[in-house]
Rosetta silent file (secondary structure, phi, psi, omega in degrees, C-alpha in Angstrom):
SEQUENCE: XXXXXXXXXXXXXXXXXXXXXXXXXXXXXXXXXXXXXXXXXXXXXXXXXXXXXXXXXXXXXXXXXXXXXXXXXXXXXXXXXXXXXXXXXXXXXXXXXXXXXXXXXXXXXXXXXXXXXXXXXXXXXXXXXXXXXXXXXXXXXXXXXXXXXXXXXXXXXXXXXXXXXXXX
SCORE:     score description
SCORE:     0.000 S_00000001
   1 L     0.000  121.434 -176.160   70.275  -13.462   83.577 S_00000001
   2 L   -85.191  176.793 -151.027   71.030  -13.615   87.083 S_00000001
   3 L   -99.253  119.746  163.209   74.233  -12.807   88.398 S_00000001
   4 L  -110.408  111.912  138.902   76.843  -15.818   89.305 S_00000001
   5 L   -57.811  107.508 -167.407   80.416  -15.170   90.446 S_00000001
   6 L   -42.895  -25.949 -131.381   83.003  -16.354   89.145 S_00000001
   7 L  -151.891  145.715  155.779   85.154  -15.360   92.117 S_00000001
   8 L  -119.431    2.566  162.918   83.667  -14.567   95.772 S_00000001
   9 L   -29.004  -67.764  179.530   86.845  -11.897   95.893 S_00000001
  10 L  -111.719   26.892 -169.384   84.502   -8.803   94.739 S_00000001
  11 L   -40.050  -39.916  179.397   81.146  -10.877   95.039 S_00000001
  12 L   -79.689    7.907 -178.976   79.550   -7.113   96.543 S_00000001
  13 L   -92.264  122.290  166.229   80.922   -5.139   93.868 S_00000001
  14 E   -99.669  112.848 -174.981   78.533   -3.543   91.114 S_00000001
  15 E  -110.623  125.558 -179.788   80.914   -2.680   88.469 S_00000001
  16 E   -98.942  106.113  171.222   79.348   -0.251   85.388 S_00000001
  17 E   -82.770   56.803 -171.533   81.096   -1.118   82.278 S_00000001
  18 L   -70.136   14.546 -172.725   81.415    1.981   79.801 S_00000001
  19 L  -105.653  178.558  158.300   84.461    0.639   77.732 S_00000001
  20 L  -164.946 -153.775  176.792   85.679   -0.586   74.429 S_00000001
  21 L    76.031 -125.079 -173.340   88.377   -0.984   72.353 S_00000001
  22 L  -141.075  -40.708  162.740   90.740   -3.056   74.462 S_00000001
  23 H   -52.409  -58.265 -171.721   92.373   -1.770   77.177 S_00000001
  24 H   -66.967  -41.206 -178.157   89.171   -0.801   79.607 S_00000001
  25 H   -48.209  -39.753 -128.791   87.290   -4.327   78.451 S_00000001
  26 H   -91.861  -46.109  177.854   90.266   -5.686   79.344 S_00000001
  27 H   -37.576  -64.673  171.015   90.690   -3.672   83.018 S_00000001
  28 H   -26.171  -53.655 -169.680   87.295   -4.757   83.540 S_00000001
  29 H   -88.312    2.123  142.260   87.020   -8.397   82.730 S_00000001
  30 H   -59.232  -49.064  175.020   89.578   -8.326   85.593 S_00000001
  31 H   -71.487  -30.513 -172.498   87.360   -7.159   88.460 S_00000001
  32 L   -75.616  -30.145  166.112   84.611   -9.627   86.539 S_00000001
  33 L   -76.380  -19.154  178.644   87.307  -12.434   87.137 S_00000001
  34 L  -101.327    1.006  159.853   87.732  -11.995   90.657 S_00000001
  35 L   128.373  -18.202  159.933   83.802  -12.264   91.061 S_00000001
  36 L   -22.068  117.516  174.317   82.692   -8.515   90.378 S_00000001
  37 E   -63.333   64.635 -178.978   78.404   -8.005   89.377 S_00000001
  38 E   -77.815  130.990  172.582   79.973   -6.275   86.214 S_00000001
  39 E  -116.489  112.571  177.812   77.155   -4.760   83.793 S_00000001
  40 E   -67.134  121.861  163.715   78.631   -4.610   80.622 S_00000001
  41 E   -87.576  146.651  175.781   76.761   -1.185   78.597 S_00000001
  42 E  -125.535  175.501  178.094   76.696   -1.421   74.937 S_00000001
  43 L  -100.507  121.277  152.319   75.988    0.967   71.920 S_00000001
  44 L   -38.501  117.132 -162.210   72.516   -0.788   70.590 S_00000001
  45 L    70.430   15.390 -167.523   73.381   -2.325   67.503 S_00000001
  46 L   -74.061  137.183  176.015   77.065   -1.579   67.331 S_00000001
  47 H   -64.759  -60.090 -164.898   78.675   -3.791   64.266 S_00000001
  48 H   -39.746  -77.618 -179.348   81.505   -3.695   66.098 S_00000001
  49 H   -65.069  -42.958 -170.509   80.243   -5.749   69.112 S_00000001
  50 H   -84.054   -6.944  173.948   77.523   -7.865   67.720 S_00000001
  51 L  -111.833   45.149  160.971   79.799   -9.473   64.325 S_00000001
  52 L  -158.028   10.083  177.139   82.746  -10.023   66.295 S_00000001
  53 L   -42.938  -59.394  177.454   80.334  -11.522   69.779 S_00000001
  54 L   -98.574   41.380  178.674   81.366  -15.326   69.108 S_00000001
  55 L  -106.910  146.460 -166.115   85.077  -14.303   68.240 S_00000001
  56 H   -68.406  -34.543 -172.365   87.640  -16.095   70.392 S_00000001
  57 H   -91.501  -50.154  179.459   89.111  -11.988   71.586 S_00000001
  58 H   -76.082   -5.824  158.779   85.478  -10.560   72.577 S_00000001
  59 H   -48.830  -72.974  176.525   84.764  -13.701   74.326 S_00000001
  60 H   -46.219  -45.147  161.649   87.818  -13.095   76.354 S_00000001
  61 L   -47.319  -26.191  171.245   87.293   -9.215   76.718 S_00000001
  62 L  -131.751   26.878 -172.037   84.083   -9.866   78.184 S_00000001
  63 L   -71.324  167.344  168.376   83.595  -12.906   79.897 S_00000001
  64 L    58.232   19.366  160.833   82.072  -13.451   83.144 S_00000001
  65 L  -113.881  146.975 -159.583   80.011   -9.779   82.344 S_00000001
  66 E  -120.044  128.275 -161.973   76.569   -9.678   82.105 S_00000001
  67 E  -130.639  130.826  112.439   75.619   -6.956   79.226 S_00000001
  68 E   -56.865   81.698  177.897   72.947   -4.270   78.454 S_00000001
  69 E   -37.444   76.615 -168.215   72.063   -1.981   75.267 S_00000001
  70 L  -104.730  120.657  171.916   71.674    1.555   76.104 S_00000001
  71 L   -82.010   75.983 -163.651   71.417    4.296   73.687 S_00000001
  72 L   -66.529   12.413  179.858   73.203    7.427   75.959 S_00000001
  73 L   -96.382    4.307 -160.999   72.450    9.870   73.327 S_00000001
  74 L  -130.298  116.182  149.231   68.871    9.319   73.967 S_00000001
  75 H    -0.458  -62.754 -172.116   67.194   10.663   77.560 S_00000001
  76 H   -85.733  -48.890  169.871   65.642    7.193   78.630 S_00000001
  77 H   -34.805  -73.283  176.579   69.306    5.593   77.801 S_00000001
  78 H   -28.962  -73.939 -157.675   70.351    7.935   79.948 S_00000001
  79 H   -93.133   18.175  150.320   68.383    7.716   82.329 S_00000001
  80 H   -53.818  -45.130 -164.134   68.553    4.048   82.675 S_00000001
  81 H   -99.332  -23.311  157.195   72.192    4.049   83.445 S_00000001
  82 H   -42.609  -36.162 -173.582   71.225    7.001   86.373 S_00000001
  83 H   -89.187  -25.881 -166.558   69.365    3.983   88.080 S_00000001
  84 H   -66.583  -61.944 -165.145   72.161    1.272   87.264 S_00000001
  85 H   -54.736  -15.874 -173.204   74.679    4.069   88.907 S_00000001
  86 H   -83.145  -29.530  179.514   72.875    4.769   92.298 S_00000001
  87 H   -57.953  -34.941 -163.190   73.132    0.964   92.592 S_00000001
  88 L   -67.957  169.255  162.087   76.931    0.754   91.442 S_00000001
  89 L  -129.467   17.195 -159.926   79.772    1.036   93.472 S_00000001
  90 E  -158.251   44.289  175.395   82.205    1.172   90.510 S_00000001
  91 E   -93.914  143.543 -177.132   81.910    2.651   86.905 S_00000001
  92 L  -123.947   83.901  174.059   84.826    2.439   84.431 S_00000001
  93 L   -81.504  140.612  177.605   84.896    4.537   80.947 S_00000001
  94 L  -137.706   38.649  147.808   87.403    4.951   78.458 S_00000001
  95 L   -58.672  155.520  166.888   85.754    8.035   76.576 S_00000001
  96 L   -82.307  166.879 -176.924   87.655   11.050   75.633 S_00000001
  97 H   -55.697  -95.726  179.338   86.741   13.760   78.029 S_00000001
  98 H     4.788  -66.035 -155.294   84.369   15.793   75.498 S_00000001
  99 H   -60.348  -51.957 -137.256   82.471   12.773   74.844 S_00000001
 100 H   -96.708  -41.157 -173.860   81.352   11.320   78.512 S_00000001
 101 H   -70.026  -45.072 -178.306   80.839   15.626   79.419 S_00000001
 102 H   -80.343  -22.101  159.376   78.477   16.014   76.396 S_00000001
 103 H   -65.879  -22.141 -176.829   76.473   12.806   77.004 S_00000001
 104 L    71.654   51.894  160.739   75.923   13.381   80.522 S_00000001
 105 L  -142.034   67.149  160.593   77.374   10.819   82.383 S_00000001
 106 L   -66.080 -179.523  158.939   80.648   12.681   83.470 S_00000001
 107 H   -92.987   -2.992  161.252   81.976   12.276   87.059 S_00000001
 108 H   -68.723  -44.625 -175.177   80.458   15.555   88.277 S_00000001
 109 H   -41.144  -90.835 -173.799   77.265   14.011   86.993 S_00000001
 110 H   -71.179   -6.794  152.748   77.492   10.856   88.096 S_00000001
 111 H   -80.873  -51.666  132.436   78.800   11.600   91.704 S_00000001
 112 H    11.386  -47.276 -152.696   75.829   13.973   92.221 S_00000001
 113 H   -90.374  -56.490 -170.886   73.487   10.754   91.468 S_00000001
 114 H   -92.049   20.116 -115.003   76.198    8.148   93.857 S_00000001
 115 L   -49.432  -42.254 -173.731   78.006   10.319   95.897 S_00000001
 116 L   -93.583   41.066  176.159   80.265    6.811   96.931 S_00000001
 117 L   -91.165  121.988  170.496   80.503    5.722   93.174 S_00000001
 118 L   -62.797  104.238  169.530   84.342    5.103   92.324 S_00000001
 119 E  -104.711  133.619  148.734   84.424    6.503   88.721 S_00000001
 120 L  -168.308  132.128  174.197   87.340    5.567   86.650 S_00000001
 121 L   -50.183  145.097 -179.398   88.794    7.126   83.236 S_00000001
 122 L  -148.252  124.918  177.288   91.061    5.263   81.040 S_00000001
 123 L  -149.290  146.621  158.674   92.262    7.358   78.304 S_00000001
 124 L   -44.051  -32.255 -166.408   95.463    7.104   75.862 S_00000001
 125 L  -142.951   17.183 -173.034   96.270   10.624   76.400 S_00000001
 126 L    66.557  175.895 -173.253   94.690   11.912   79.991 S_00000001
 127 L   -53.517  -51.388  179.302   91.927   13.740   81.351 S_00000001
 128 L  -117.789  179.545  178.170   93.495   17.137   80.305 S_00000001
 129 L    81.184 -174.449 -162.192   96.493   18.794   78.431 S_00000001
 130 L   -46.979  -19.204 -144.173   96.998   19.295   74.773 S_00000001
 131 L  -112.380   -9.108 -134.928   96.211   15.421   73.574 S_00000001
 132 L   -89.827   20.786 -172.805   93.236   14.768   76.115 S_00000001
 133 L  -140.225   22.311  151.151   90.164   14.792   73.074 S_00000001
 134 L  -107.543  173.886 -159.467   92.233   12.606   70.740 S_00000001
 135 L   -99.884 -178.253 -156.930   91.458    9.394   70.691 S_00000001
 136 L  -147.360   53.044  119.033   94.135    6.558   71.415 S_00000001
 137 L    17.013  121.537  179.145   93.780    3.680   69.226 S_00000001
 138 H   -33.801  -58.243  163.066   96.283    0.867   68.808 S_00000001
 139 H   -61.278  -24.491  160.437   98.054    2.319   65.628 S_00000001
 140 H   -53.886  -59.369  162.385   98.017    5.747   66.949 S_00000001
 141 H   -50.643  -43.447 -139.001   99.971    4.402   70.310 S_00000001
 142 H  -103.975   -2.656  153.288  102.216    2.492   68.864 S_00000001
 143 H   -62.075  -77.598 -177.363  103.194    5.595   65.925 S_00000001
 144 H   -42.050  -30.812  175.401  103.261    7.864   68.401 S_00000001
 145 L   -69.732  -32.451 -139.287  105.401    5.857   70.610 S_00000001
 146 L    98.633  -17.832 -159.531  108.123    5.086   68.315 S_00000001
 147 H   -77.036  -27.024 -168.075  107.457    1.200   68.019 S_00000001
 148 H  -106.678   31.268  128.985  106.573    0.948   65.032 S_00000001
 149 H   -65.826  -26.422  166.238  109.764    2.336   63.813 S_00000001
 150 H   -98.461   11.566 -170.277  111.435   -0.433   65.030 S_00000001
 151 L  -106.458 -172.814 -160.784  109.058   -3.284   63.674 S_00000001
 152 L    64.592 -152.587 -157.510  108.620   -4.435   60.093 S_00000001
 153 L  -130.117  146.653  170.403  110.995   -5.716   57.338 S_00000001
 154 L   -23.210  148.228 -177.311  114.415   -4.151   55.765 S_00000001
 155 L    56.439    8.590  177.886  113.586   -1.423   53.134 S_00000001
 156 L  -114.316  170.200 -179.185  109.989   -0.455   54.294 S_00000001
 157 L   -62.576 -175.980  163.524  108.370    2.335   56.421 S_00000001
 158 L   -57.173  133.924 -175.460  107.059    1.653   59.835 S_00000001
 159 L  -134.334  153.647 -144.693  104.741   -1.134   60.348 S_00000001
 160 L   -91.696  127.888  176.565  102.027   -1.787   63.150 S_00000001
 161 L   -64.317  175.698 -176.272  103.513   -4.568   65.692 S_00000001
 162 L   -54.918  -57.671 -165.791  101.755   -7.984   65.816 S_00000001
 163 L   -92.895  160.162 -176.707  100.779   -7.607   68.978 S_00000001
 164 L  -104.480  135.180 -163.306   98.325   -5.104   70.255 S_00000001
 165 L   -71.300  154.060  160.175   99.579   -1.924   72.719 S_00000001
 166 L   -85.035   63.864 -171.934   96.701   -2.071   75.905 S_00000001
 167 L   -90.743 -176.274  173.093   94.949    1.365   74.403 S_00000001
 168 L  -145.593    0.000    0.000   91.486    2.694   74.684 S_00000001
């Protein structure tokens, strides 16, 4: 599919799309709104993406991205997104640290391959320190936070707000 910008803001921008959940799609489909070439990567066959594809929220999470099925646990997945990356000028992940270091597309990695590739992490709980290999999930933030001590109804425990925290 060739590549039309929405936007001529970031028309020269190759943006490498590694997220999911909601927060990084979300980062993303921002640079892809101002006109960004973003190439969305997917997990081949993920339930997750392909039964929820023509839903009104992954429409929005990914519009204006142009998307590609790569299996990174597998060598030629890999090294498919090595050739995407010498091209990019952008990749954006929202792995936990473990994860992106045992697949082999870290940012030691992938700076090696791009030396001017902009890599950026989006994690719930940071690169490092005690929290940085759990993962950070809506219900998790918004426990962890406090909020959902103050949501729900007289007499019951804590209940998960409406609305969804901007998590990875």
């Amino acid at each position: 599919m060739p590549y039309k910008p929405a936007s001529r803001a970031l028309q020269d921008l190759i943006v490498l799309d590694l997220t999911h959940a909601r927060a990084g799609p979300v980062c993303v489909r921002q640079l892809a709104d101002w006109g960004a070439n973003v190439i969305r990567i997917e997990r081949p066959g993920d339930p997750a993406d392909f039964s929820g594809r023509h839903e009104a929220d992954f429409q929005n999470k990914h519009r204006n991205k142009r998307g590609i099925a790569l299996n990174l646990r597998d060598p030629k997945g890999r090294d498919i997104l090595y050739r995407l990356a010498r091209q990019a000028d952008v990749l954006v992940e929202n792995f936990r640290p473990d994860v992106k270091d045992r697949l082999g597309f870290d940012h030691a990695t992938l700076k090696a391959i791009n030396p001017r590739l902009v890599y950026a992490s989006i994690s719930a709980f940071g690169q490092d320190g005690p929290y940085k290999a759990r993962p950070g999930v809506d219900q998790i933030v918004q426990g962890m936070s406090g909020l959902m001590s103050i949501t729900g109804e007289p007499g019951r425990g804590p209940m998960r707000s409406e609305f969804p925290l901007p998590t990875s």
